[in-house]
N, C-alpha and C positions, 0 to 999 in steps of 0.2 A: 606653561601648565603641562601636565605628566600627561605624555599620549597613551594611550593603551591600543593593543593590537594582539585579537586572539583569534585561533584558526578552529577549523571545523571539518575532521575528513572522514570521507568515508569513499574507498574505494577506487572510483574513477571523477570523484569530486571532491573536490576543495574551496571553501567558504573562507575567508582572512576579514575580517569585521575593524574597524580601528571607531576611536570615537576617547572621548574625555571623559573623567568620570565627575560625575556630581554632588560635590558632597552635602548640600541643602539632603538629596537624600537618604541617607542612612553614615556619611562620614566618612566610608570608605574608599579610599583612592584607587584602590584597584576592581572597581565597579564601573564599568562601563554606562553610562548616566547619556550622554548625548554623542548617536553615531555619526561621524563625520564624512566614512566613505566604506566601503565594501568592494571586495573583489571576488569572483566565482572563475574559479577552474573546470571545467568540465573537459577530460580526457580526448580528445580528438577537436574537441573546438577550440576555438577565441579566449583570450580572458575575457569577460564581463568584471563591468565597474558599473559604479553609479553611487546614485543618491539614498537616504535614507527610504525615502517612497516608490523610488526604484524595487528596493527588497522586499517591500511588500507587499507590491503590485504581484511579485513574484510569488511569492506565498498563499495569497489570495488564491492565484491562480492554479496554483500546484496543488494546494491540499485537498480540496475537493474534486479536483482531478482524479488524483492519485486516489482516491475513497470508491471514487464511485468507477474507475477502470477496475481495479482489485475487487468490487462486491458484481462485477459482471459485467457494468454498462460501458458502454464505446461513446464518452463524450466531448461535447464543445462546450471548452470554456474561453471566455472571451469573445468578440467579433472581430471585424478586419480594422475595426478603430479602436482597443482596446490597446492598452502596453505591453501585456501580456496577454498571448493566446497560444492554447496549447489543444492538438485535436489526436485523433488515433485514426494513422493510417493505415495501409498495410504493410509497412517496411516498419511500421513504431509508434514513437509520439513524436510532432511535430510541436517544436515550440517556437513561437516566434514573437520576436520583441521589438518594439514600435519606440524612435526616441520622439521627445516631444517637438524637438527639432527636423522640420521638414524635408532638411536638405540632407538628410540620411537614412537614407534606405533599411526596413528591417532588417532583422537578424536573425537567421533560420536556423535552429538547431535542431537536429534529429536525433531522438534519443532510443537505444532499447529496452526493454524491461528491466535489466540489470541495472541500467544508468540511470533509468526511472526512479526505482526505490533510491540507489546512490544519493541520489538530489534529494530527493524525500528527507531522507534520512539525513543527510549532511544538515539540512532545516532546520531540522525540529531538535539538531543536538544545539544549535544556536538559539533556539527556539527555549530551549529546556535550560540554557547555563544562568548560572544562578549569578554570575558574573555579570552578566547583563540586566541594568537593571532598567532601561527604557521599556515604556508597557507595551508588547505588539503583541497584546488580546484585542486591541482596538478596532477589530473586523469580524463578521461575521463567523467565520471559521473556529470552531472551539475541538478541531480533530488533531489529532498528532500522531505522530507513525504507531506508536504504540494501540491507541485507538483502531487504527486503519486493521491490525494486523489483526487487530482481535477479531475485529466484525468480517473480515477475510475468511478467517477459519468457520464463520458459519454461513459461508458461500454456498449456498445450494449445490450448486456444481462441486463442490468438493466433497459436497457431502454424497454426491451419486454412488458411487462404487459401493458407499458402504451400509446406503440403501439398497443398493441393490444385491449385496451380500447376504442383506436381513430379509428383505424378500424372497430371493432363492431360499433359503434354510427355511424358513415356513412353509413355502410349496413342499419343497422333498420329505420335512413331517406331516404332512398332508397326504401327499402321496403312501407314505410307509404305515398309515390309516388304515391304509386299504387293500395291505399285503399282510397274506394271514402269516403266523408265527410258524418256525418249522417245528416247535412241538405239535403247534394245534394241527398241521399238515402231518406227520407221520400217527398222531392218534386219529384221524379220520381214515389212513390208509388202513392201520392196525383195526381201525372196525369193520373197514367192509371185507377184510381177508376173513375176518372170526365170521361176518354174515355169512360168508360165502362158503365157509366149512360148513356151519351147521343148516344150508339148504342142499348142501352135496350130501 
């Protein structure tokens, strides 16, 4: 049977998916129907492989990460028993990934913010191909980078500067309230020079 195998990059990450296609579902051979294996590149580490549930332990893990670091919060997703656990340090994010086999030691990846979104994003392009047609909506999660960036942009904090833009400029019309005009200032000089003639 025809293997399929398609990639997914973005940056300083690269996602390779392979799997069969099924054609009970829609007939198409070049439809990726059941994932057989997965590979992740990420620029300074390991390759990563695994299982179908491997990637979406990963996914899980990441997307709401990824939502809720970008809308402000510094959080923990996962525990120390969890497959995926990803926290924010102070050198990044800390990801770390547990096999289900004892006799191998986690796997610690530390990532920057650049490599952050990289992974994010390398995701949800795998996440988004229309190529694949196995359902991994089947979790909690219904965010996708596009989602992420949106609600990013109405971050409070990004929004500061230009509150505080629109603050300052109401104060200084406020202030400019309360300073007379320099006609009305030379017609108050102009009357009291004319009082003052006609008491001389």
């Amino acid at each position: 049977m025809l293997n399929l195998t398609y990639y997914y990059d973005q940056n300083s990450s690269r996602l390779e998916v392979s799997g069969l296609p099924d054609l009970s579902l829609d007939g198409n051979n070049q439809s990726i129907g059941i994932i057989s294996s997965w590979k992740l590149n990420i620029t300074g580490s390991i390759e990563l492989e695994g299982k179908k549930e491997h990637l979406l332990d990963l996914m899980r893990t990441l997307y709401p990460y990824s939502q809720s670091y970008l809308l402000g919060a510094r959080p923990t997703i996962g525990n120390s028993t969890s497959p995926v656990q990803i926290e924010h340090t102070d050198t990044g994010h800390k990801l770390t990934l547990r096999s289900s086999r004892i006799e191998y030691k986690p796997l610690v990846i530390y990532l920057d913010d650049a490599e952050l979104v990289d992974l994010t994003t390398c995701l949800d392009k795998f996440k988004r191909d229309s190529r694949v047609k196995f359902d991994i909506k089947d979790f909690s999660y219904e965010h996708s980078t596009t989602d992420i960036f949106r609600k990013y942009e109405l971050n409070p904090s990004k929004l500061l500067p230009s509150m505080l833009g629109i603050t300052s400029l109401i104060l200084i019309s406020a202030l400019f309230m309360f300073v007379p005009e320099k006609d009305t200032d030379l017609r108050i000089i102009e009357d009291n020079k004319f009082e003052n003639i006609e008491k001389s």
